[in-house]
N, C-alpha and C positions, 0 to 999 in steps of 0.2 A: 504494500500500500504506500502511496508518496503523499508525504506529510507535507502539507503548505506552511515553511517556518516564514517567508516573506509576505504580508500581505499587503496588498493592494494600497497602493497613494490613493489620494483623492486625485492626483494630474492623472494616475494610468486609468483611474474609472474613468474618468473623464472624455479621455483619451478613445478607451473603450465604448462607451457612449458616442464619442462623435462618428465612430467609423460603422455604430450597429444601432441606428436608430431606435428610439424606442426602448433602449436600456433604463432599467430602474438603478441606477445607481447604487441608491441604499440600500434596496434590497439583497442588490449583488454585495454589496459591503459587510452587510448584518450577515448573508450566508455565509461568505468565505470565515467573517469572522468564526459563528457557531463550530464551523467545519475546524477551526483552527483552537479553538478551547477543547473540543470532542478530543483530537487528536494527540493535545497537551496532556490531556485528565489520562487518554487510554497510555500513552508512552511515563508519566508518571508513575499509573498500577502496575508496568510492565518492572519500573523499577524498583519498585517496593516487592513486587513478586518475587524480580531475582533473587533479593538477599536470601531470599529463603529458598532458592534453589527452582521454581516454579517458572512457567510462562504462564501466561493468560489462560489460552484454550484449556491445557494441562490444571488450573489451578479450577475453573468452573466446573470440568468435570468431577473436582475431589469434592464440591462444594455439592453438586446434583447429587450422585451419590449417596452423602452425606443427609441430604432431604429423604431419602426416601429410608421408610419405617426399616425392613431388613438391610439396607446398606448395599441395595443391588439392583441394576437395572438391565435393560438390553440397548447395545450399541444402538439401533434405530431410534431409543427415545431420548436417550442420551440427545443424538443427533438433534433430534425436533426440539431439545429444548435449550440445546444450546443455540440451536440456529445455522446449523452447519451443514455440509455434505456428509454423505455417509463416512466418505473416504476421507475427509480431512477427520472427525471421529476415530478414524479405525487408525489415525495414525497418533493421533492423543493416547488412545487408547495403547499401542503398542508402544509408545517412550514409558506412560504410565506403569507397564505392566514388566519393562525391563528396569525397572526401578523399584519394585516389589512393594509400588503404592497402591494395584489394583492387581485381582486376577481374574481369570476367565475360569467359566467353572459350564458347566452343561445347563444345558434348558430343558429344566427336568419334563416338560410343554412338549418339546420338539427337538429330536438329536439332530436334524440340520444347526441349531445355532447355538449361540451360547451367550450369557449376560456376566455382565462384568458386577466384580462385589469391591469395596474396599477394604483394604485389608488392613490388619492391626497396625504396620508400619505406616498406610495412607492417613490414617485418622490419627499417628501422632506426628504426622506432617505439619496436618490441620491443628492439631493442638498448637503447636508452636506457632503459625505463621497466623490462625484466626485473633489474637489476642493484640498482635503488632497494626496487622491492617483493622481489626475494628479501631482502634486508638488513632490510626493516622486517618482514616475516613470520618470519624468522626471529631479529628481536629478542621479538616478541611472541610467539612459541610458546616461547621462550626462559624465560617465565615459570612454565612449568609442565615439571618434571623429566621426563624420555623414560618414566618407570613413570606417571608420570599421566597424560599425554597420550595413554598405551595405554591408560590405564584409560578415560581419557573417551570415547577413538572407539567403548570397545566395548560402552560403554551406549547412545553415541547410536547405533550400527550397531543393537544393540538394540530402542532403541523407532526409529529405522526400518524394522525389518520386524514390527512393528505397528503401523502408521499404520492399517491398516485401524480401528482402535479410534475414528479421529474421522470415518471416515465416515457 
């Protein structure tokens, strides 16, 4: 993914606008910006994730997992709720499982497939790293008063149920 670290002058909207008539300016400004905080917040978790030896994808599936009452799921829901392709899953899934944070165990349903559990070593992963990120997420959300933090979820809640607008 290419993170926007430069954004946009007022002279290159501008700029942009003279050569593409009918440019909203600000609009294009307020997106790039959004895109550009988005991309800050996710490369920040990335580095909080590191210290603890984690990436992102890796770190939600310990987290999904973790939700679920026996501590087991199947790759395809996994997938659905991370939001991912099968195949990007199935590759979480195999760093996870060569690190003896999850295992693969039979479907006792169906011996074509198999669901992933976390394992003793995955949830004292969790122990150590849930305790660091709730303290730093909850310094950082910290910065914005509990009436703006509503206020922001329920613009972005918002323009998430018009995405269809950038397809």
């Amino acid at each position: 993914m290419l993170l926007l670290k430069e954004l946009p002058t007022s002279r290159s909207l501008e700029k942009f606008a003279a050569r593409y008539p009918g440019t909203d300016v600000r609009a294009i400004s307020d997106f790039v910006g959004l895109l550009r905080a988005s991309s800050d917040i996710s490369g920040a978790l990335d580095r909080l994730l590191a210290r603890h030896g984690l990436l992102q994808g890796r770190w939600w599936v310990l987290v999904l997992l973790l939700r679920q009452e026996d501590l087991t799921s199947s790759p395809t829901a996994l997938a659905e709720k991370a939001g991912v392709t099968k195949a990007t899953m199935t590759g979480f899934i195999d760093g996870l499982e060569r690190e003896g944070l999850i295992t693969r165990m039979p479907d006792p349903e169906d011996r074509r497939k198999f669901l992933i559990r976390l394992t003793d070593a995955g949830q004292q992963k969790l122990d150590e790293t849930v305790p660091d990120y709730n303290n730093r997420v909850s310094a950082f959300m910290s910065n914005l008063s509990l009436e703006e933090r509503k206020n922001l979820l329920e613009s972005l809640s918002m323009l998430a149920r018009h995405l269809d607008s950038l397809k």
